[in-house]
C-alpha positions as CSV (number, residue, x, y, z in Angstrom):
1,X,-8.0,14.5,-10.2
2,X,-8.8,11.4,-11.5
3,X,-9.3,11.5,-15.7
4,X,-13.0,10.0,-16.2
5,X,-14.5,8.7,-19.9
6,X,-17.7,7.4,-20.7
7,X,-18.0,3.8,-22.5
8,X,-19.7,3.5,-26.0
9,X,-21.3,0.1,-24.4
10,X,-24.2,-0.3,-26.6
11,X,-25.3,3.2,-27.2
12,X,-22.5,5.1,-28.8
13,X,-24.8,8.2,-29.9
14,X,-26.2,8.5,-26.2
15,X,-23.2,8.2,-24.5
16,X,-21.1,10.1,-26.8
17,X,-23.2,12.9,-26.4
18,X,-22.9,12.9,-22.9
19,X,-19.2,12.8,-23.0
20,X,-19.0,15.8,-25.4
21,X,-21.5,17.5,-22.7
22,X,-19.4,17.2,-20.0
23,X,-16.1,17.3,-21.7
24,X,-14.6,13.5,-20.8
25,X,-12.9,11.0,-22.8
26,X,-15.0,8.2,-24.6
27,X,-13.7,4.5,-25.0
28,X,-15.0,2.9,-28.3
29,X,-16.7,-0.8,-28.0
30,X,-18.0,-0.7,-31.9
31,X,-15.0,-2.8,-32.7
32,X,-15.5,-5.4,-30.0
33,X,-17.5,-6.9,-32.7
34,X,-15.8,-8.4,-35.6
35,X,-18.4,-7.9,-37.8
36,X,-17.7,-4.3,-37.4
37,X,-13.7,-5.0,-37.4
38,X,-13.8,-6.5,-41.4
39,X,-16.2,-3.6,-42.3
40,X,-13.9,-0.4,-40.4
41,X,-13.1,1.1,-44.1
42,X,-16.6,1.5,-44.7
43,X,-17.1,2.6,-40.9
44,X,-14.2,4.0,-40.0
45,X,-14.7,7.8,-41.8
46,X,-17.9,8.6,-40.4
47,X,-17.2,7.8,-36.7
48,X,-13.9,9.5,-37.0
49,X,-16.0,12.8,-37.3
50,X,-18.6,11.9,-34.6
51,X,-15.8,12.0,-32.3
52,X,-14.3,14.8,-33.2
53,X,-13.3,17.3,-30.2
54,X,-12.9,14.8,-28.1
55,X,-9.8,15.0,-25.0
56,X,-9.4,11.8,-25.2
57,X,-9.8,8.4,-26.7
58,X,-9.3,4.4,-26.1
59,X,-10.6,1.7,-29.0
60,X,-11.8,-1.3,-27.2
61,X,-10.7,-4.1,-29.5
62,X,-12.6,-7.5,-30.6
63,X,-12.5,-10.8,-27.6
64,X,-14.6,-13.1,-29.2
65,X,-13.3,-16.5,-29.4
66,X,-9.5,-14.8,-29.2
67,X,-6.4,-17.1,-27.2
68,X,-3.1,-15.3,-27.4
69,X,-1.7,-18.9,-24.9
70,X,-3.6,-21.0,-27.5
71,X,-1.4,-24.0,-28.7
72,X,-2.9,-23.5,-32.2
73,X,-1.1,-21.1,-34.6
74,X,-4.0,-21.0,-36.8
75,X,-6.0,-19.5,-33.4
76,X,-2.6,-17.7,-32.5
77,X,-2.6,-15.8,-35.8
78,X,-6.5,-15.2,-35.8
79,X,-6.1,-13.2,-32.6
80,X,-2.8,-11.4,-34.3
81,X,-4.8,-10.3,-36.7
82,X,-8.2,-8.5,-34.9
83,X,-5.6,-7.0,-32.3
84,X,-3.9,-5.6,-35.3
85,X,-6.9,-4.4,-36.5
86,X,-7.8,-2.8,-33.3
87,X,-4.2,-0.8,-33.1
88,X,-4.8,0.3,-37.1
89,X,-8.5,1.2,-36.0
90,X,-6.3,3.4,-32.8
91,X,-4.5,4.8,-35.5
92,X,-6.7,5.6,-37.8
93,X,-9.0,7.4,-35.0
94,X,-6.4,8.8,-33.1
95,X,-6.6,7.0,-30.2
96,X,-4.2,6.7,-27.1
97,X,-4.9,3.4,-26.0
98,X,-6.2,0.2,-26.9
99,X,-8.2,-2.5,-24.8
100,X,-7.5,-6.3,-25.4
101,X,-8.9,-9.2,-23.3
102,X,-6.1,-11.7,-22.1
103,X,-7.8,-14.5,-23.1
104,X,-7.2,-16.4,-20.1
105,X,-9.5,-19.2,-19.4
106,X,-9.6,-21.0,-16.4
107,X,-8.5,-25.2,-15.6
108,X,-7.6,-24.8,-19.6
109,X,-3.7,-24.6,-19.8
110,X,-0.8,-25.2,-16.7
111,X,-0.1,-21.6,-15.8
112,X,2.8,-21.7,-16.4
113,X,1.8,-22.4,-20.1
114,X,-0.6,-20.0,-20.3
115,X,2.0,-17.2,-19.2
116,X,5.0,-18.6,-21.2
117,X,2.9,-18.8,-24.4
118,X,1.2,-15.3,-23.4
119,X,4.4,-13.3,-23.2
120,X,5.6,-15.0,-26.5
121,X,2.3,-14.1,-28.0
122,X,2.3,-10.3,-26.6
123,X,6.4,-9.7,-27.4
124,X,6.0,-10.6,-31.2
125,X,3.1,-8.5,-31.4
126,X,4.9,-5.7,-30.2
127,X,7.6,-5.6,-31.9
128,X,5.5,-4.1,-35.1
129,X,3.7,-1.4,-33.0
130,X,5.8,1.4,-33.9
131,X,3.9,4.2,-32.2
132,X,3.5,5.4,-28.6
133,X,-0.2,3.9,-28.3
134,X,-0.6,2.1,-24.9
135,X,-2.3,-1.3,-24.9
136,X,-4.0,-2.0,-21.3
137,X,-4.5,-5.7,-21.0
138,X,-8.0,-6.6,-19.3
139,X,-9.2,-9.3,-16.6
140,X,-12.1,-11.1,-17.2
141,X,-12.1,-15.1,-15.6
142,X,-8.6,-14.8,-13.7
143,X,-9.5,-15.2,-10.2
144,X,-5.5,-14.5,-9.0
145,X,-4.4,-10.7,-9.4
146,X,-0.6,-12.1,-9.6
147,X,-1.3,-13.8,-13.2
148,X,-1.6,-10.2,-14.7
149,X,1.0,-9.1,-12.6
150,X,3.5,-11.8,-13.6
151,X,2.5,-10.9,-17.1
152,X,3.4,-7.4,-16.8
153,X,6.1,-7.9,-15.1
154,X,7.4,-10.0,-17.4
155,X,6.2,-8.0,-20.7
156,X,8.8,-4.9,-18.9
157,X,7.2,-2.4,-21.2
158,X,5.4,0.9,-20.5
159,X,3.7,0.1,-23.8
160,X,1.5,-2.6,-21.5
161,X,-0.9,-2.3,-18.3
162,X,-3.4,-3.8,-16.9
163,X,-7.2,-2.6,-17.5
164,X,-9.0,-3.5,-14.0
165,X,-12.6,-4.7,-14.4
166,X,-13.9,-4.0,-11.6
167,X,-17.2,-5.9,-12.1
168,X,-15.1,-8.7,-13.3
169,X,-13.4,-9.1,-10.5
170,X,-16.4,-9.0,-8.2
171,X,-18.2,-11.4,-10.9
172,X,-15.6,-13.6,-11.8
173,X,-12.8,-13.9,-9.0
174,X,-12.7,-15.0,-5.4
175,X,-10.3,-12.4,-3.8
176,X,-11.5,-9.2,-2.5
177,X,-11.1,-6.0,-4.7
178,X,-8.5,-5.0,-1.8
179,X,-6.3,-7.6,-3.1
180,X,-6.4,-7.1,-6.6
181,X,-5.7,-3.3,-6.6
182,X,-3.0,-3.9,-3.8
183,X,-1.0,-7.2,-5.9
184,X,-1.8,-5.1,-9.1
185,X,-0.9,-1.4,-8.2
186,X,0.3,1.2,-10.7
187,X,0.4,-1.6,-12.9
188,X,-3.1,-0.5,-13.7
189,X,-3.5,2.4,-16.0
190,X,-7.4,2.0,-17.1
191,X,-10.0,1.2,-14.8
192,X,-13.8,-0.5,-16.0
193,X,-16.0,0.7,-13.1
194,X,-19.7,-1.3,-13.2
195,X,-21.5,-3.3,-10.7
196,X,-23.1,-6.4,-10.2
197,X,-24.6,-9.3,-7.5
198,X,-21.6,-10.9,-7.6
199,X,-22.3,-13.6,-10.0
200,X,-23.4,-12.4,-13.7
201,X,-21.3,-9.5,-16.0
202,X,-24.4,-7.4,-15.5
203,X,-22.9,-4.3,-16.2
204,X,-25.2,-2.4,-13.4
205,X,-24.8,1.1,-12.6
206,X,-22.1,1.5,-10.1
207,X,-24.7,1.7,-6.7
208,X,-26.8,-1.3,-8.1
209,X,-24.9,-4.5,-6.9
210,X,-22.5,-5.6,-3.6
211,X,-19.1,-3.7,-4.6
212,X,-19.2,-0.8,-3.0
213,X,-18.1,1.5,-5.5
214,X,-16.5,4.3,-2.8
215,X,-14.2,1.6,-1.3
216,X,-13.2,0.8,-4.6
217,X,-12.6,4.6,-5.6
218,X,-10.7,4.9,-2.6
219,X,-8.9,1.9,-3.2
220,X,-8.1,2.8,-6.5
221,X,-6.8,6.3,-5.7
222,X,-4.6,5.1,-3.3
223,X,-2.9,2.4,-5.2
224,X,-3.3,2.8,-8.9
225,X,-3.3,7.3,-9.1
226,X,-2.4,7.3,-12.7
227,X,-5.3,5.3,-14.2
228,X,-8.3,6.5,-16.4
229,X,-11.8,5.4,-15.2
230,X,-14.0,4.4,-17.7
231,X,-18.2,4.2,-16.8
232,X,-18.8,0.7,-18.6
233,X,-22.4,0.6,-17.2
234,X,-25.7,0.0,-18.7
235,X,-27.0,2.9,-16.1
236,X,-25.1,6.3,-17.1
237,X,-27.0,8.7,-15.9
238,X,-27.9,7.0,-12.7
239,X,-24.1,6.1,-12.0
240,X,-23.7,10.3,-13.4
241,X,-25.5,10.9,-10.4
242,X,-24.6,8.4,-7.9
243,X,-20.9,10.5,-9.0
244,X,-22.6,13.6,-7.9
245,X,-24.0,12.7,-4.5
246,X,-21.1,11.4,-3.6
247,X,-19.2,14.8,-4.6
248,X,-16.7,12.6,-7.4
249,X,-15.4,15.3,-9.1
250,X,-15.2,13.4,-12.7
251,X,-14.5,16.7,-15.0
């Protein structure tokens, strides 16, 4: 059976309740925001005991303005830094696994360039993680599966996946949701599942948009059987029930 959590995504007290209700993992999203990264001492020791009990957590780390390709070492170190803090947040909270952005943006470096300075960026980073906590590397403006692939391939770690945004994909990239899960396969270990028109990151419940979210399960299953699914939607409890009447077994 597939392992479900539920997404903090803006409402950490409702949606952590529901993952303590029905026994799921949670991913955290207060540290996307930097704010909240230079202020974790202060924040740190009363969310450790909200989550207490939990079977499992991810920390999803800060994306703002962050370019592990970037030319700049000044920009270079600034996005060494808030992925550190998101691994000593992991830590410190006991999670397995850590979400980071890859940064890429498109028409703004050769690819080549963007994957040579990519790997550099991700295999110095590494080398002063000295625990077992798993970093999943996400899509958000790639339009071609095979640069995360490439990127995996090349990192040759079991430290490093891919985290499949599904609504990214559908937003963001011109190749079918067929093709990405196919190119990407058990590469990907965490799964975002949301919906959307097509166009705008809307974040919609998972039957409110033009993915259709059972061929994307299915998909899923079949090529990528080891992932977590995390419900990264504005819409819980209607996606909770879309779940339901579709007989998705999530716990």
């Amino acid at each position: 059976m597939t392992k479900f959590c539920i997404s903090e995504f803006g409402n950490l007290e409702r949606h952590l309740a529901k993952a303590k209700e029905l026994s799921l993992g949670f991913e955290i999203q207060t540290f996307c925001d930097p704010q909240q990264l230079d202020n974790r001492q202060n924040v740190l020791p009363s969310l450790k005991a909200k989550l207490a009990g939990l079977p499992s957590l991810s920390i999803h780390g800060s994306f703002s303005d962050l370019a592990p390709a970037s030319r700049d070492p000044l920009i270079v170190e600034a996005t060494r830094l808030r992925f550190r803090q998101a691994h000593e947040v992991a830590v410190a909270l006991g999670a397995q696994r850590v979400v980071l952005h890859s940064g890429f943006m498109p028409k703004t470096y050769a690819p080549d360039v963007w994957h040579k300075n990519t790997v550099a960026f991700w295999q110095n980073f590494l080398r002063d993680i000295k625990d077992d906590i798993h970093f999943h590397i996400e899509n958000v403006y790639e339009d071609d599966p095979g640069i995360l692939a490439r990127l995996i391939d090349a990192l040759n770690t079991p430290q490093v996946s891919v985290c499949l945004d599904v609504g990214h994909v559908n937003a963001n990239s011109t190749r079918p949701i067929q093709e990405w899960t196919e190119m990407l396969n058990d590469r990907i270990r965490h799964v975002h599942l949301h919906n959307n028109g097509g166009i705008c990151d809307d974040h919609s419940g998972l039957s409110d948009g033009t993915l259709n979210m059972k061929d994307v399960m299915e998909l899923l299953s079949k090529h990528s059987p080891q992932a977590t699914w995390s419900l990264e939607t504005r819409d819980l409890e209607g996606s909770l029930k879309w779940l339901e009447a579709h007989k998705i077994q999530i716990a």
